[in-house]
C-alpha positions, 0 to 999 in steps of 0.5 A: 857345108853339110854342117851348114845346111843342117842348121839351115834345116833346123832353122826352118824346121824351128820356123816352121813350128813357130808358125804352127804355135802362133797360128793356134795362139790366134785360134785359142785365143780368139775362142776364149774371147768369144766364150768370155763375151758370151760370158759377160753379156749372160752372167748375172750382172746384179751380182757385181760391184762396180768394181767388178765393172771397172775390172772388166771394161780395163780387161776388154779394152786390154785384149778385146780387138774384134767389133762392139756387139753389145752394151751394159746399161748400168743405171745410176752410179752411186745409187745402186742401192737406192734405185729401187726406190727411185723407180716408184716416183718414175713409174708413177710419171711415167703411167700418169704421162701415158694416161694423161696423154692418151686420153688428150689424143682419144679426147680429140679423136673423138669429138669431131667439134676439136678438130682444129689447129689448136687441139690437133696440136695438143694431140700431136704433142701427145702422141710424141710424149707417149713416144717419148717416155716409151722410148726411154722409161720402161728400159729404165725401170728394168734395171732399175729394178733387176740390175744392169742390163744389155743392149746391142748395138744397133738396138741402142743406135736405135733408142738414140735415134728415137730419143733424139728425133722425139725430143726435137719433134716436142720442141717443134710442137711447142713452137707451132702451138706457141706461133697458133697462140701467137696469131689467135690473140694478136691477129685473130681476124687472119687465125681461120684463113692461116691455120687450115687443115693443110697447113696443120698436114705440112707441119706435121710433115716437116717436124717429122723431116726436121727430126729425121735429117738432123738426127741421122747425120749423128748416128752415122757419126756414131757408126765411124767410131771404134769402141776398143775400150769399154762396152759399160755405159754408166746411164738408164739409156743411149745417149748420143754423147755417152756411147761417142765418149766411150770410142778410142778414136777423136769425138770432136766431130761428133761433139761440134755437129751435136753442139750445132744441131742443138743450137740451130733447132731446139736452141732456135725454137726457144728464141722463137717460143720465147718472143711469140708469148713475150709478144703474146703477154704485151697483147694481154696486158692492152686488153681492157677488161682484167678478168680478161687479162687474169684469164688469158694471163693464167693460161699463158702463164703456166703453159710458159712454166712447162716450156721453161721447165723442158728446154731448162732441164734439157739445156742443163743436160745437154751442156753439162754431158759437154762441159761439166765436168764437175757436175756429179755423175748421178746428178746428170744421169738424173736430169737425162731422166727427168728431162724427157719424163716431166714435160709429157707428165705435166703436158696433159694437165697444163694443157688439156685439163687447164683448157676448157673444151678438153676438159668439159668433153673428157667428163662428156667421154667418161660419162658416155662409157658408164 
């Protein structure tokens, strides 16, 4: 019996310090977790391959429990090297879409004779382009220019979010424009008591309220996920699709609710765009004079080569992210990019230098500040 309960002694004493050596284990190991993530997110990243990258999302993925603070932003995969020279063209675009646009909205807010429906509309297309970019393009050129670089988490939620909700307000904008075209050439006896200032308010209003109740439902989409694998997202920005694919957990909710929304709201104004001027050019080609034809012709003719330009590439993107699986990867970081910054730069020439009033008063507004 004494024999007996000697070993139940050494039993419990055994046990005992198994507890002991598993509570420090926990201890230990999560203050080297927390040192390493400190580590990863203020090391310098430029100096790692993407090997190195790929080691260290198998690395946390493997041993990393505790919740997702940050992200890596790596650029362009495939072009590292080339990223340097990528930027010049970017940051070209980018500086002529803030000038191009800023000018349109000071244009606009000057002249109190542009203060209809028509140029309203052009400076609240500007407005969302400056936006548009900013959200995007200075992030892009950073690490285009030193190397990957972090975003916590809630500030890429938040670039989500604006990158989003902007792009669904510029497709919006381009829908009211196309409809104030639309009744200004085929019924422009009902233009004046249509388009008052009223209406302009609640369209403003409503593409606002648009943008913002399709968008949240997706972040909070994105805020159910568990990101237990990597915190390496391979882009210039936070995309929706990119950030859910890098969950352990089913994204085919995320995915159908962004299929859904995209259909149902930029999928829908390019329908509704696209019959407005293909109404628009039947109206034209009745007009009995040609010069009046070949002038309304020009001018709807380029502002349908932007809108075609836009939800092209916006449409190939958002597509591809879903289903392309064997479209290269730096062709679809690429397109991302370019979708966002080539209608704000061809914006404020196609539609404020090609019209005549924008035109005459910017060279009035220059003249002035001599």
């Amino acid at each position: 019996m004494d024999r007996l309960s000697a070993s139940f002694n050494v039993c419990e004493v055994d046990f005992d310090a198994c507890l002991i050596q598993m509570f420090f284990f926990h201890v230990f190991s999560q203050q080297c977790q927390a040192s390493s993530s400190q580590w990863l997110l203020s090391s310098s990243w430029p100096s790692l391959t993407h090997s190195d990258f790929d080691y260290l999302s198998l690395t946390t993925s493997n041993y990393t429990s505790t919740p997702l603070i940050a992200f890596l932003l790596t650029g362009v995969p495939g072009l590292e090297d080339f990223q340097i020279w990528i930027s010049i063209p970017f940051s070209f675009m980018y500086l002529l879409a803030v000038i191009g646009n800023g000018l349109v909205m000071a244009v606009v807010a000057w002249d109190r004779s542009l203060h209809e429906p028509m140029y309203l509309f052009l400076a609240m297309l500007a407005l969302n382009d400056v936006l548009l970019c900013t959200v995007t393009v200075p992030k892009m050129l950073l690490i285009f220019w030193q190397g990957p670089s972090t975003s916590t988490f809630p500030a890429c939620l938040t670039q989500m979010f604006f990158v989003h909700a902007l792009f669904l307000s510029e497709s919006a904008v381009l829908l009211a424009m196309a409809f104030d075209r639309y009744v200004a050439i085929c019924a422009p006896l009902r233009y004046a008591t249509l388009f008052t200032g009223s209406l302009i308010s609640k369209v403003a209003l409503a593409l606002v309220f648009r943008s913002v109740a399709v968008v949240t439902p997706g972040v909070l989409l994105i805020l159910r996920l568990h990101f237990c694998r990597s915190n390496i997202i391979r882009h210039t920005y936070c995309e929706n699709m990119v950030i859910a694919k890098l969950a352990c957990n089913s994204i085919a909710l995320n995915s159908i609710y962004g299929l859904t929304a995209a259909l149902l709201t930029t999928g829908l104004d390019f329908v509704l765009i696209s019959l407005s001027y293909w109404v628009i050019l039947k109206t034209v080609f009745r007009l009995p004079s040609r010069e009046a034809q070949t002038k309304a012709f020009g001018t709807c003719g380029a502002h349908i080569c932007v809108i075609l330009i836009f939800y092209t590439l916006a449409f190939f993107s958002f597509f591809t992210h879903r289903f392309g699986k064997h479209v290269p990867r730096h062709t679809l970081i690429l397109l991302a990019n370019l979708y966002l910054l080539v209608p704000p730069t061809m914006n404020p020439i196609v539609y404020g230098a090609k019209t005549k009033q924008i035109r005459m008063k910017l060279l009035v507004l220059c003249n002035h500040s001599k």
